[in-house]
ZAMARGU-4260 file (C-alpha; in steps of 0.2 Angstrom, whole numbers, plus 5000, padded with zeros to 4 digits):
<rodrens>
0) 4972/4322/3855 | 4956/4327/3859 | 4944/4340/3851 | 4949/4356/3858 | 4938/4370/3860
5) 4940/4387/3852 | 4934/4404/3858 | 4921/4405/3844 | 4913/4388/3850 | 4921/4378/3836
10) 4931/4363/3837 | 4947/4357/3829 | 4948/4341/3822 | 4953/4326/3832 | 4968/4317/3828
15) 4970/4302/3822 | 4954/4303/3819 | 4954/4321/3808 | 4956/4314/3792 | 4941/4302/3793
20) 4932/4318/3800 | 4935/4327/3788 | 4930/4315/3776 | 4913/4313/3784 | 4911/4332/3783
25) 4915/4333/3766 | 4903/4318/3762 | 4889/4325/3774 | 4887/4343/3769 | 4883/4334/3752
30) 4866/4327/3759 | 4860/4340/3774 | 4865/4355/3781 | 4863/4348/3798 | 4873/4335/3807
35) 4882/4337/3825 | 4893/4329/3834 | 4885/4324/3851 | 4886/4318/3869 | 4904/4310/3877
40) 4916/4319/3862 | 4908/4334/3866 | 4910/4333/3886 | 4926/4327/3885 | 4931/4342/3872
45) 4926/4355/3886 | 4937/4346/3897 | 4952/4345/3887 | 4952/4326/3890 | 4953/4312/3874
50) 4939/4305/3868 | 4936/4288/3860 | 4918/4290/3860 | 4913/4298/3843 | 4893/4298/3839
55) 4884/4309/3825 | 4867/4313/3821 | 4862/4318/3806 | 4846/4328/3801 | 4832/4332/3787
60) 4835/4314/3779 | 4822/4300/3782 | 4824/4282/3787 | 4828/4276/3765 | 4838/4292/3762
65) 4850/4288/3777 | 4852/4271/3771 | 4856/4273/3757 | 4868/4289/3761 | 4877/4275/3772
70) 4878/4262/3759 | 4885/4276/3748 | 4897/4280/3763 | 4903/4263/3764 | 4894/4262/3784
75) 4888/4246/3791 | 4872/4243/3800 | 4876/4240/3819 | 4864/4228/3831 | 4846/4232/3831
80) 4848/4250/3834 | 4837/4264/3830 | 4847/4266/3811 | 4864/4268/3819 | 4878/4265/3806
85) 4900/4262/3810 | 4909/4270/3799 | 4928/4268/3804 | 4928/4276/3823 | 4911/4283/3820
90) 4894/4279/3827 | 4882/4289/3813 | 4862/4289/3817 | 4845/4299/3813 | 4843/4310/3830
95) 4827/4301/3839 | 4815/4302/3853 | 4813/4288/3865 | 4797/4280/3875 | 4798/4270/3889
100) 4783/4254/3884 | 4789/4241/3899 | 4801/4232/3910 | 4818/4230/3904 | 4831/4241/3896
105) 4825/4236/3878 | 4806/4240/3882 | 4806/4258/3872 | 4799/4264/3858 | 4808/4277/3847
110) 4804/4288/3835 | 4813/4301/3822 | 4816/4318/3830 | 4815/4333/3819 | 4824/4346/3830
115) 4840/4348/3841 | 4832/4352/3857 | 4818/4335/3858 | 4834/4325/3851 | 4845/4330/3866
120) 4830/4328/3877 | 4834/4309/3878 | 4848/4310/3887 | 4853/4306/3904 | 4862/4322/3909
125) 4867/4340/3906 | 4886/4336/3902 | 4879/4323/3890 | 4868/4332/3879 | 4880/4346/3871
130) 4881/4344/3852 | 4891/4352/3838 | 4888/4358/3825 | 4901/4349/3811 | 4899/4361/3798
135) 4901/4376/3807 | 4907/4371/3825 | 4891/4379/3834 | 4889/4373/3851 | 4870/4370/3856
140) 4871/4367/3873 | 4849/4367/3879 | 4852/4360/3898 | 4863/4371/3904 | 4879/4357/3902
145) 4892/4366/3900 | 4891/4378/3915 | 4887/4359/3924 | 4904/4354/3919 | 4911/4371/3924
150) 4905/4369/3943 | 4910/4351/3942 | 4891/4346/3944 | 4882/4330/3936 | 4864/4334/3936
155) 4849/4326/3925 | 4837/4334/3912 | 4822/4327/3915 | 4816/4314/3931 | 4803/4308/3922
160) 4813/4302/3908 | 4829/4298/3919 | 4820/4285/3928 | 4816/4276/3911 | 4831/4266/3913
165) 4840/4260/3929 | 4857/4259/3923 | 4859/4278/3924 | 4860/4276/3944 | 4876/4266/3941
170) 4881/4278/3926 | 4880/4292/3938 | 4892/4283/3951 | 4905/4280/3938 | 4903/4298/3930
175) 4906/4305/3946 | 4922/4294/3946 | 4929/4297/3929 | 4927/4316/3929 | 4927/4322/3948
180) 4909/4330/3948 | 4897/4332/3962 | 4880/4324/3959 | 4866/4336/3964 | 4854/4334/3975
185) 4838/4330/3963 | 4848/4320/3954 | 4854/4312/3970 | 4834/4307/3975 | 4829/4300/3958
190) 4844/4289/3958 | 4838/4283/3976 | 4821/4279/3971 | 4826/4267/3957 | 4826/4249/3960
195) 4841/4240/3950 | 4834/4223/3949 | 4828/4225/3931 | 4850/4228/3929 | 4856/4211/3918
200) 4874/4207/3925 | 4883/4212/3908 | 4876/4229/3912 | 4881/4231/3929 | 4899/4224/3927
205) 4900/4237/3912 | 4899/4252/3922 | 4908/4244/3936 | 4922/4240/3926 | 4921/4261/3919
210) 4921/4264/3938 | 4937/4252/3941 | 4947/4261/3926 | 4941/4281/3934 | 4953/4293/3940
215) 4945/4297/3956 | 4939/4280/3960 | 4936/4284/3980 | 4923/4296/3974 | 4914/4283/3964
220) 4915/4271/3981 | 4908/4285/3989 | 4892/4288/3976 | 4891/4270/3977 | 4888/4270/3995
225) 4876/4286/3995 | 4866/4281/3980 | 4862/4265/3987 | 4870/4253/3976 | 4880/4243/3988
230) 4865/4240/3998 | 4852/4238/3982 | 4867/4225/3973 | 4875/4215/3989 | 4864/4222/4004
235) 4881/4231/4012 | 4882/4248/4016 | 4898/4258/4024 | 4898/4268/4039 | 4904/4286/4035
240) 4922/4283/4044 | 4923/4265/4039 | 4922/4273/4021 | 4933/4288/4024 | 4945/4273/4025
245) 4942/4263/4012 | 4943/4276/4001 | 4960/4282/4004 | 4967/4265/4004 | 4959/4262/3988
250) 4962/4276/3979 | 4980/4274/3984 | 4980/4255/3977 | 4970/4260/3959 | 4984/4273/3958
255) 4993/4270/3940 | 4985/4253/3941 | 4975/4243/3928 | 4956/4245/3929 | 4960/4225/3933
260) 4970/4227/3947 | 4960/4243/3955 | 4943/4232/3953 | 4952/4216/3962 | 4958/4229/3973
265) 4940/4236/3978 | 4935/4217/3982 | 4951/4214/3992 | 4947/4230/4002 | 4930/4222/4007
270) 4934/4204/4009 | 4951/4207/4020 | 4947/4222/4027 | 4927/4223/4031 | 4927/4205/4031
275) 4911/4205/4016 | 4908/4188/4007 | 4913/4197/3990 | 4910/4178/3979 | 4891/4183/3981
280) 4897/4199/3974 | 4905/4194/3960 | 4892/4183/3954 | 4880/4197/3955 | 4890/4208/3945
285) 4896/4194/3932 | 4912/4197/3934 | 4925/4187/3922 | 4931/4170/3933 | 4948/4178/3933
290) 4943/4191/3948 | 4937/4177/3960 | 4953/4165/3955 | 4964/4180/3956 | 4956/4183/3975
295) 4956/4165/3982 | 4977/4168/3981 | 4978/4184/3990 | 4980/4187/4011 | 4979/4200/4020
300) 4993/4211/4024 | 4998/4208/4042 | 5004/4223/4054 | 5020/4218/4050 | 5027/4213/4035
305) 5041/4201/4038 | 5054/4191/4026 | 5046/4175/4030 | 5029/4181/4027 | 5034/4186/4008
310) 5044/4170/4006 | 5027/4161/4011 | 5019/4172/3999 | 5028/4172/3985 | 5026/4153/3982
315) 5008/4156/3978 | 5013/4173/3965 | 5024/4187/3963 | 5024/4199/3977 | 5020/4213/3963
320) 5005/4205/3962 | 5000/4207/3979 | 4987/4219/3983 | 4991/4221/3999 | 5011/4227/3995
325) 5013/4244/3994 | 5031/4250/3984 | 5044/4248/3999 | 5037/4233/3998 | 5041/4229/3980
330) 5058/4235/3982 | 5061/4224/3996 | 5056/4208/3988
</rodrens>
């Protein structure tokens, strides 16, 4: 269930994760009077969509007080993070500011915020930067984000900080994707004038793979084309009715798929149909071995699909596993 919005701006608690909740706010209002819930739970509230993505910042306690708050809390220290603590399905941290100090997407220097409005600052865009308040369900909303999701629109706060890190060209492609918005047009010319070469493959195939696992995964291909990335990633880029497409017939092949199946889907799209080497692809994405292997075994569908052809194919794997069978298909077979 996700958190649902109330008329009063409060939030009921999220199931199954109330209890824990619930437990936090009972432990929390003990130490400060101000903690929020922030970022993805807080969009996806507003859109009446489930969350798994539960972060908190707490306020008014320094670095030891935190700490030791956690220890009592029974939280454990994650990676090298700016004091972020996992407490069952709950990221925990101090609100902090962030400063770009060189190449790379650890180069930052962070510092402890004191106030909402410079802790939400950070952040990439308006639908992101919503928090509430856990102990009275306020919504503080500074960047206008929730009128953003209202017009369906994913817009950045800030282009100075935006372009700190690369990774939020490929965020906005998958964001797009996962929650049908329309990037605007600032947001649109940042994302262009970012290089992506600084991108390590872990962090490209992660928002890919958020992009495989969308709902309106045509839209992402079409942000990926417009933003550039298929030219920056594999030096590609789709005509306007090539795309038109390619989209339909790979939103009609993600449809009720795995995020597996639409992202071998996407590849077989552009290797059978547009004829792209999509090996150099995978390897620049760092895409788990499975995808090319699962690739080698595909063909593309012919103009007519006869029994013999499905007989020859389905020595090599089942015909369900066939990305070019559509469900007459299957039920013939």
């Amino acid at each position: 269930m996700p958190l649902t919005p109330l008329k009063n701006r409060g939030f009921l608690l999220p199931s199954p994760y109330d209890d824990d909740l619930v437990t936090l706010r009972n432990f929390l209002i003990q130490k400060t009077s101000r903690a929020y819930l922030v970022g993805g739970c807080v969009r996806d509230a507003l859109l009446n969509l489930p969350s798994t993505d539960y972060d908190i910042e707490v306020y008014d306690l320094d670095e030891t007080a935190f700490a030791a708050a956690m220890e009592e809390l029974g939280a454990v220290r994650v990676g090298r993070s700016f004091h972020v603590y996992k407490w069952r399905s709950f990221d925990l941290a101090l609100p902090r500011t962030e400063t770009k100090t060189g190449e790379g997407h650890t180069a930052f220097s962070t510092t402890r915020a004191s106030d909402e409005r410079t802790a939400s600052f950070r952040r990439d865009f308006t639908v992101n930067a919503m928090m509430v308040h856990l102990f009275s369900g306020t919504l503080l909303d500074f960047w206008g984000g929730e009128a953003d999701l209202a017009s369906g629109t994913l817009r950045l706060i800030d282009p100075e900080k935006f372009a700190e890190d690369s990774l939020r060209v490929l965020r906005a492609m998958q964001f797009a994707a996962r929650y049908r918005l329309r990037i605007d047009p600032e947001t649109l010319t940042v994302c262009r004038s970012l290089g992506l070469d600084d991108l390590s493959k872990e962090r490209l195939w992660g928002e890919f793979a958020k992009l495989f696992a969308a709902r309106w995964v045509a839209r992402g291909l079409f942000y990926a084309n417009e933003l550039g990335i298929l030219e920056r990633l594999f030096g590609v880029t789709l005509e306007r009715r090539r795309f038109i497409k390619m989209a339909v017939m790979w939103q009609h092949l993600a449809k009720n798929a795995s995020w597996e199946r639409a992202g071998e889907g996407l590849f077989y799209l552009f290797r059978h149909h547009l004829h792209w080497p999509v090996s150099p692809m995978l390897e620049r994405l760092g895409a788990p071995r499975r995808f090319e292997k699962n690739l080698t075994f595909q063909r593309r569908r012919p103009k007519r699909v006869t029994p013999r052809f499905l007989a020859a194919l389905s020595l090599r794997f089942p015909i369900a596993a066939w990305l070019g069978s559509n469900e007459a298909i299957r039920r013939t077979a």
